[in-house]
N, C-alpha and C positions, 0 to 999 in steps of 0.2 A: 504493500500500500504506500502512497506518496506520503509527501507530510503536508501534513493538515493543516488548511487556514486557521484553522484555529490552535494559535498559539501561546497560550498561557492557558492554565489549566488549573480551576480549583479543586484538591481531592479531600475531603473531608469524612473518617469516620466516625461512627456513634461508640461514646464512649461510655458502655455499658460489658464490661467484659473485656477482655482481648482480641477474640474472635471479628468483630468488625474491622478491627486494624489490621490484623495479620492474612485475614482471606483478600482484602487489597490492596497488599503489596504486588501480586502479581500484576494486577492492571496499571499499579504504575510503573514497575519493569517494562512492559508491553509499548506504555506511554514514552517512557523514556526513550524503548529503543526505536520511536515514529518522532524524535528530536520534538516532543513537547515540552516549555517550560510547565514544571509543576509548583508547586504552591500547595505545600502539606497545611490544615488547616486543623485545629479542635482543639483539646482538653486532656488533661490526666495522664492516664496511664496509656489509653488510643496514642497521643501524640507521643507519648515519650519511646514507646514501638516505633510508628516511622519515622524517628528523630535519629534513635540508634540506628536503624537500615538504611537509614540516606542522609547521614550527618552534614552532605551537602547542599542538600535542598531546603529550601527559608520557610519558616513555621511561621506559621498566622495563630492569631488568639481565634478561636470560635467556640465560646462556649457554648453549652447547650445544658439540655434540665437532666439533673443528678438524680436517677429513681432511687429509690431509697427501700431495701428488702429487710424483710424482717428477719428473725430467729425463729420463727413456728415454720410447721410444716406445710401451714394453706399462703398464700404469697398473694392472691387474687384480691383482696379486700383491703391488703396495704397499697396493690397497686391502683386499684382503681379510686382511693382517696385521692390520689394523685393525677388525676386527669386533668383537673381545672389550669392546674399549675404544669403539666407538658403544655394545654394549649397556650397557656401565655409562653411558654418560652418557644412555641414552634413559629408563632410573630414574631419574636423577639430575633430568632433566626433569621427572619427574611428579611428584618432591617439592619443586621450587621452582613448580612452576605450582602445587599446591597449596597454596603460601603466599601467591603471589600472586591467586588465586580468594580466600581468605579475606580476607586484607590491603585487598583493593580492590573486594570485594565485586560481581567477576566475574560474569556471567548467561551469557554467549556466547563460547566461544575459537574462532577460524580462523586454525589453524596451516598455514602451509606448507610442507610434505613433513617437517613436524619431528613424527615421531609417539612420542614421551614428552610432548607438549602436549597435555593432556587430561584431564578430569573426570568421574566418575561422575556425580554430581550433577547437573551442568551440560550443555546441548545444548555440544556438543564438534564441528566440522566440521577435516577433514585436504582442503587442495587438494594435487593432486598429478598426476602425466599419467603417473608409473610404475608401474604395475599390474604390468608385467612386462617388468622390465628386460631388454637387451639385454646381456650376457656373452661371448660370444663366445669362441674359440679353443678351448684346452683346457678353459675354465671354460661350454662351452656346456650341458654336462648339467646344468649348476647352475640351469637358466633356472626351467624348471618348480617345482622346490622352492622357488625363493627368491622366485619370485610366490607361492604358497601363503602364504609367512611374512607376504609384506608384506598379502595379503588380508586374514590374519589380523591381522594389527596392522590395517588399515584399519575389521573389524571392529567395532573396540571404541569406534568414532566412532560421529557419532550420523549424518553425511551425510559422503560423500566428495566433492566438487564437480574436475571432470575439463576444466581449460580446455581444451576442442577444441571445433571443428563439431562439431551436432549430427547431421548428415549423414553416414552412414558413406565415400560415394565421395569425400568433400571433406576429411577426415581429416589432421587435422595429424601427428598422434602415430601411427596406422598400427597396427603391429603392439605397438606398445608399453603397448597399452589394448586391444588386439581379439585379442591371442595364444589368452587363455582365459578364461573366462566373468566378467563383469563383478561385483563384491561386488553384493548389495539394495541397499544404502545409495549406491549409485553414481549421479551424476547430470552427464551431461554441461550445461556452462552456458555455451558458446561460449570464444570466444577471450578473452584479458584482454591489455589492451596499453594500456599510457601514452600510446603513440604516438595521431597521428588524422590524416588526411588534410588536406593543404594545397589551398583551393579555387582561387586564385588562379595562373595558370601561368606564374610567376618565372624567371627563364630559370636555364641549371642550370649553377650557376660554381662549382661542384667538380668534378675531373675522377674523382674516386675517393674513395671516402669509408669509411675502413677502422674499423671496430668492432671494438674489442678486448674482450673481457671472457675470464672464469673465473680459476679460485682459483691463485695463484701454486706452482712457478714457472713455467706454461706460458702465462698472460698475459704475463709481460715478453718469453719466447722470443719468441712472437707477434709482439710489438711491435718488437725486435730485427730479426726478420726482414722485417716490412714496412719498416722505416728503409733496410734495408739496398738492396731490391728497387727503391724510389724517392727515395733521395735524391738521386742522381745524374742524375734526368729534369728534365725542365720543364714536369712535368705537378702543376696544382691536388691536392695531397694533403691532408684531412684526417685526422687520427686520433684518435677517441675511444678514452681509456685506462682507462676503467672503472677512474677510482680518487677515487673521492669523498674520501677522507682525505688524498688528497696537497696538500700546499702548495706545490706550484708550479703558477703561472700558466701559461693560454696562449701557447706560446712558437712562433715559427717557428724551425725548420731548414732552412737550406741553399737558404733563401727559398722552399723550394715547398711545404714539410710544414709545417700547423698542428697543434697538439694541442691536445684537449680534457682536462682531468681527466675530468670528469663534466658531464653537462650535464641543465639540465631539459627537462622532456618536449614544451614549446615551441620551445626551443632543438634538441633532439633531431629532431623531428619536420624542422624547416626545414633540417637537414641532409641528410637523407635524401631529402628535396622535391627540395634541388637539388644533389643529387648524380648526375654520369652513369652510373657504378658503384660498386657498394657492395659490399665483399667486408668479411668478418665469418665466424665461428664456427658451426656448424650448433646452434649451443647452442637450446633447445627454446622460451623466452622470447623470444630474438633470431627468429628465425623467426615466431612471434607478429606483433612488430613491424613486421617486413615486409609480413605480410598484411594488418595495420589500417593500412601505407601505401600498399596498392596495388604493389608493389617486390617482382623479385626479387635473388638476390643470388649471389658467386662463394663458395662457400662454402667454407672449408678446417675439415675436423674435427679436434679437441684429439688429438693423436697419444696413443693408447691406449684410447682410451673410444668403446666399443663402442658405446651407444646415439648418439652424433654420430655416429661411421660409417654407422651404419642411417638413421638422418634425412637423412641428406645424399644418400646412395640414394634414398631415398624421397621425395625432394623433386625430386631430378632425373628419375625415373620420373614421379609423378604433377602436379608442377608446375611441371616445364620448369626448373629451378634447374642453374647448372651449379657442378662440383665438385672438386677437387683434395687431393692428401694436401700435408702441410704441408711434406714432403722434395720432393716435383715443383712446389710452386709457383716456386721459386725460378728454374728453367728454363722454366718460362712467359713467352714471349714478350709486350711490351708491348701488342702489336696483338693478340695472342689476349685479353689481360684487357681490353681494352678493348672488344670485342668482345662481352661476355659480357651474355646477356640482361637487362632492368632492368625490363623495367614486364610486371604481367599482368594478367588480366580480371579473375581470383579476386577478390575482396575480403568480408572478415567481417568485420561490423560487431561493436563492442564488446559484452559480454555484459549482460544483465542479473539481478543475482541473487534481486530479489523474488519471485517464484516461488520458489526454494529456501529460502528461509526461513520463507514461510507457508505451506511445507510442511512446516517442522522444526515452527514452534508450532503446527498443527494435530494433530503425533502427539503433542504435550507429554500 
């Protein structure tokens, strides 16, 4: 593909987790090698991700609204307190991205799942894989209407780009893209994953390789609880703690548990390579991950959150993924987690985005 009139480029992800940050990186690799200037934008823990990955490229402030999880197991009733105060900050979004489109003389935004990130003026692209959340319980009749909303917000983009297979029976996302009928502007553009396959077949001297991420406080329970499950073994533990901002080093515990803060996507990758089990979050990026490494994994879903519930389902139905709640892992036997399936056929190779963009500048 040529390079694009459109040259300055805002990329901003939602800073809810890691996962928004780290599934696009790919796209701005992509970006960069089509000679766009980029313009990392956001907050937190999201920005200080592509800050480390592209310590060349100029960060923008964009704040946006800080959901706030509880410590119980139902998560639906803290979140929807919170609705009033996302939609004032999803304005609030529209008038600092419209300073910074002026300011830095903006051509292209690709927001992820942050939709107050967007321009009349400007080709405007929203990634996202939730078309229609998953809710659950009492709040299941919400499902319908609150896709309609978010359709409607998807709307006002100029392309929605939906990291899944393009393959409906191969479907990462399932019902969470396929509930009811797709926006026009919808384009599925494969998987997106930092991750990439190790050629070489290293022998595999982690016995366990535990992935922590999402937005506090049920990352540190997480991590709590895996400390807890294996520091008393003699079994190779790694732990990635999905916390880029921390200042502490790699430390061992109890001699058999390593921790990771954060690590890069080479470093990442060769953990996962040589790991014999990998238990981690049914979180929707982390999943990604594993299918651009060939890996499945023991999943336990964030107690409350209904769309991990459903993936986690749905991973074990159509891709042999096996799964636990976060209260019965603890009763999980050594030899059952070890046990637990690790490699499959699947494999989706990384996406590519040129096609959806000389599709945006041909409807310019």
């Amino acid at each position: 593909m040529k390079v694009s009139d459109h040259k300055n480029v805002l990329v901003t992800p939602l800073n809810w987790g890691l996962g928004h940050a780290t599934r696009i990186i790919p796209v701005i690799n992509q970006l960069i090698a089509l000679n766009y200037t980029i313009f990392l934008a956001g907050e937190g823990r999201a920005l200080k991700v592509l800050e480390q990955t592209f310590p060349d490229l100029p960060l923008l402030d964009l704040p946006g609204f800080n959901v706030k999880y509880s410590t119980s197991t139902n998560q639906l009733w803290q979140l929807f307190k919170q609705v009033p105060s996302f939609l004032f900050w999803k304005m609030k979004e529209k008038r600092i991205t419209k300073h910074l489109v002026k300011k830095w003389d903006i051509h292209l935004i690709i927001s992820d799942n942050r939709y107050g990130v967007r321009a009349k003026n400007i080709p405007s692209i929203i990634l996202t894989h939730q078309l229609s959340p998953k809710l659950g319980g009492v709040f299941a009749f919400m499902e319908r209407p609150v896709s309609f909303i978010i359709k409607h917000w998807i709307s006002k983009f100029h392309q929605c780009w939906i990291p899944d297979n393009r393959k409906p029976q191969k479907s990462l996302a399932g019902e969470l893209i396929s509930s009811y009928e797709l926006t026009s502007n919808s384009r599925k553009i494969g998987i997106l994953s930092r991750c990439y396959p190790i050629q070489n077949r290293a022998k595999e001297t982690i016995d366990i390789l535990c992935i922590v991420s999402g937005p506090e406080p049920q990352r540190s329970l997480f991590e709590e609880i895996l400390i807890r499950k294996f520091s008393s073994t003699q079994l190779k533990i790694a732990i990635l703690r999905g916390t880029p901002d921390s200042s502490l080093i790699p430390q061992e515990k109890d001699n058999n548990i390593v921790f990771y803060n954060h690590c890069t996507a080479e470093k990442q990758s060769q953990l996962i390579h040589q790991s014999k089990v990998i238990i981690c979050r049914s979180g929707y990026s982390s999943l990604m991950d594993l299918f651009a490494m060939g890996r499945k994994a023991l999943l336990i879903p964030t107690p409350g959150q209904p769309e991990q519930e459903y993936l986690a389902r749905h991973m074990h139905k159509n891709f042999g993924f096996s799964f636990t709640s976060q209260n019965s892992f603890l009763s999980l036997s050594i030899a059952d987690i070890l046990s637990t399936p690790s490699k499959q056929k699947h494999h989706f190779a990384n996406t590519s985005i040129n096609s959806s963009l000389t599709l945006l500048q041909t409807k310019r």
